[in-house]
Backbone as CSV, one residue per row, in Angstrom:
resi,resn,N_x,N_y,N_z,CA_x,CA_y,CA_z,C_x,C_y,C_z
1,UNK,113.267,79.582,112.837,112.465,80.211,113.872,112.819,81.681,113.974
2,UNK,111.951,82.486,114.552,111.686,83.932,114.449,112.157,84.291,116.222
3,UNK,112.935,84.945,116.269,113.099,85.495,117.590,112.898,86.900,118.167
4,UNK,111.945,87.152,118.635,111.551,88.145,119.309,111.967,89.087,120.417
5,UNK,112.262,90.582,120.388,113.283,90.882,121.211,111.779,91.510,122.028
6,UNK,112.246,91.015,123.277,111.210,92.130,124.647,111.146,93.648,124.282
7,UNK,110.481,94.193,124.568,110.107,95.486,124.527,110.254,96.180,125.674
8,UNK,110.377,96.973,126.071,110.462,97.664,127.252,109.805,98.935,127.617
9,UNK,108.996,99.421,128.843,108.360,100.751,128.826,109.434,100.752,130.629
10,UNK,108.852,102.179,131.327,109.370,102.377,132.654,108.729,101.074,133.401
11,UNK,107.341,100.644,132.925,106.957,99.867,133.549,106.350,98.257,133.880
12,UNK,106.608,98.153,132.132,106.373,96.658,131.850,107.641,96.531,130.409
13,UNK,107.315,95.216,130.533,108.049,93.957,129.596,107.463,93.243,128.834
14,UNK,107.457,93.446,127.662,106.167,92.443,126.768,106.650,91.783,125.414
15,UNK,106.015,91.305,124.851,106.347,91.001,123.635,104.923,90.750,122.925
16,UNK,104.094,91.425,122.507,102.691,91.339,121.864,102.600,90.702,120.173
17,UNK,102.798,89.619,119.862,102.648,89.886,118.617,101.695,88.917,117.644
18,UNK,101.056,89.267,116.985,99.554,88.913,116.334,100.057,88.427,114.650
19,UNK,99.234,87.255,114.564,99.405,86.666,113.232,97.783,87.229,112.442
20,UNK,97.871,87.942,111.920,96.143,88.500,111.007,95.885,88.323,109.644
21,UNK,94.990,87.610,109.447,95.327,87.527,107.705,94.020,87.652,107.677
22,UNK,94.518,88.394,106.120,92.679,88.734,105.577,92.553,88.082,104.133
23,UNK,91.147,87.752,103.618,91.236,88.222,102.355,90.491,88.780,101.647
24,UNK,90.430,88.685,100.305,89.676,89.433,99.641,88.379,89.293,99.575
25,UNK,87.442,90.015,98.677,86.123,89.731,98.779,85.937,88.323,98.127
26,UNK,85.351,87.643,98.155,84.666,86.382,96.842,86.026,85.690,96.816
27,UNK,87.206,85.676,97.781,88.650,85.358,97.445,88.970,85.835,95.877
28,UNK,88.731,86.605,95.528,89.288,87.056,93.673,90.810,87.109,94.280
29,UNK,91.296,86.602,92.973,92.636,87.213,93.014,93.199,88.327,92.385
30,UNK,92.947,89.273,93.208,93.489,90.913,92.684,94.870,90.890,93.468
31,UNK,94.982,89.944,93.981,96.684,90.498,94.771,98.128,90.342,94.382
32,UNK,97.896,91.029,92.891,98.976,90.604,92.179,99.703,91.807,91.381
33,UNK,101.286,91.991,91.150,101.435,92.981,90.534,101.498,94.090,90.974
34,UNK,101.168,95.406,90.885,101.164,96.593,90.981,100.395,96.949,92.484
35,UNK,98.994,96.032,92.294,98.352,95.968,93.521,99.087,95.634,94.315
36,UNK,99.367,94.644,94.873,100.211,94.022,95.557,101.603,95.348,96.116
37,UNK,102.095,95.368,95.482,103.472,96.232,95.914,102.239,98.022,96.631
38,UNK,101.533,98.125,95.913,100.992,99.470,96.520,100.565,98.910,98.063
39,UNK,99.685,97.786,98.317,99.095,97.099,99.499,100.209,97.189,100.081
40,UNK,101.468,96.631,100.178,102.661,96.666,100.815,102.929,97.831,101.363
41,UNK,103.185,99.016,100.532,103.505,100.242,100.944,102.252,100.464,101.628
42,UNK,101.036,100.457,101.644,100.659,101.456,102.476,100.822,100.779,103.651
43,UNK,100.540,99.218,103.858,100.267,98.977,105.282,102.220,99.385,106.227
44,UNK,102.455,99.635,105.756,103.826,100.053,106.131,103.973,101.680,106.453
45,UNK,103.626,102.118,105.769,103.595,103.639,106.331,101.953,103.664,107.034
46,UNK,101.072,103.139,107.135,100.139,103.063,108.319,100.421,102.577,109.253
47,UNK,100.970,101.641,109.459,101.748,101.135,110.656,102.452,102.156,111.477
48,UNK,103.360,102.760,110.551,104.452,103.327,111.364,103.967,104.342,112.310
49,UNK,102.986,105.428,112.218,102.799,106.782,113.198,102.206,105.887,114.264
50,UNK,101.549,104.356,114.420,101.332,103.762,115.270,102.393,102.962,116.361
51,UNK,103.288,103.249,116.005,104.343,101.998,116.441,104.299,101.012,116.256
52,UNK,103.536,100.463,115.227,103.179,98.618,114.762,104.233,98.497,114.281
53,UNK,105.046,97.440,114.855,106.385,96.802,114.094,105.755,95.955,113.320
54,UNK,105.974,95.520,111.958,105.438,94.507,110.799,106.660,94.079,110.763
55,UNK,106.418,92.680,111.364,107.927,91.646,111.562,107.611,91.002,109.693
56,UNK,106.543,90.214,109.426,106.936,89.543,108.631,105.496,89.902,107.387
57,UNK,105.196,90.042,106.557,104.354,90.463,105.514,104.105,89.771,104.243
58,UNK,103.273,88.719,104.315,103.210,88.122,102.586,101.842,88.147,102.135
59,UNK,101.854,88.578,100.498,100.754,88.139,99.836,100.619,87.130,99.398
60,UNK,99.431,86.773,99.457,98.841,85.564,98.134,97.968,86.349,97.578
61,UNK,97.517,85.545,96.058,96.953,86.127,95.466,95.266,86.618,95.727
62,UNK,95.072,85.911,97.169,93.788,86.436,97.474,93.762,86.561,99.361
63,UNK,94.847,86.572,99.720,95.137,86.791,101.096,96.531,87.399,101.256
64,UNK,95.961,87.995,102.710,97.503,88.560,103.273,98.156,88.256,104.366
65,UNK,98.691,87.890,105.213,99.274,86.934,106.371,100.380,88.380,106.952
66,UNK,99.968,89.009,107.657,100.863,89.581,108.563,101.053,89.511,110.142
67,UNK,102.745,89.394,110.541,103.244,89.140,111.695,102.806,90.462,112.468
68,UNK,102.842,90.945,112.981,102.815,92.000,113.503,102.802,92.444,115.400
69,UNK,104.114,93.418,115.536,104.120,93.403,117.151,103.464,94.608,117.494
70,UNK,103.210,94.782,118.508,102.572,96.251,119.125,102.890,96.294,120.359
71,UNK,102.449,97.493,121.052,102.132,97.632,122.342,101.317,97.286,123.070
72,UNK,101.114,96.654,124.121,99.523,95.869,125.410,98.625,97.042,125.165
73,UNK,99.285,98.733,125.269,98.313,99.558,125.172,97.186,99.620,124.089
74,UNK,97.559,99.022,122.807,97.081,98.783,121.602,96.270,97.855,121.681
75,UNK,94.540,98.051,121.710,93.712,96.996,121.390,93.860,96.420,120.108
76,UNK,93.980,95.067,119.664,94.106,93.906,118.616,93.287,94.827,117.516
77,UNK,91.797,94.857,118.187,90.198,95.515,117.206,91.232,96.678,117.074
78,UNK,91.811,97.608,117.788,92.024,98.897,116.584,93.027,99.095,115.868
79,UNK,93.945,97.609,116.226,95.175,97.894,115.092,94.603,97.295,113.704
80,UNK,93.381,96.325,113.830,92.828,95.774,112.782,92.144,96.706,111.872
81,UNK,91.706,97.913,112.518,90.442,98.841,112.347,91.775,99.968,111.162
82,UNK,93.098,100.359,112.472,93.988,100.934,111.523,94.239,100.326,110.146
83,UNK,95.093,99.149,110.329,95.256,99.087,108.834,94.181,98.544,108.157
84,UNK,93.145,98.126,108.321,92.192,97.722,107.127,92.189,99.227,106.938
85,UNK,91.638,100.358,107.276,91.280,102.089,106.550,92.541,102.387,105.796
């Protein structure tokens, strides 16, 4: 099991965190290899100027399954909107 530490602002206490998986078009499997490790890096440095913590991150070869915590301030639709661009 995965344990989650609270978050803290001056004024709330939260713990936000979203399971999102996508996949590919037609499910092809392009998620392999070179692809794969680049997909990794970016959603990781897109994340970051957001404050998206990416707890846990896996590919398959035609999907992606990420953990991911945020802030309440953070609508779900635009952290989805961030990293899909």
């Amino acid at each position: 099991t995965m344990v989650m530490a609270l978050r803290r602002t001056s004024h709330n206490v939260y713990d936000c965190s979203y399971h999102l998986v996508w996949t590919t078009k037609y499910r092809k499997p392009i998620l392999t290899g070179l692809v794969e490790k680049r997909l990794v890096e970016i959603l990781y440095e897109t994340a970051s100027p957001y404050e998206i913590d990416i707890d846990t991150l896996e590919c398959g070869t035609d999907h992606v399954h990420l953990l991911c915590s945020l802030s309440p301030k953070l609508a779900i639709s635009r952290v989805v909107t961030i990293l899909k661009s």
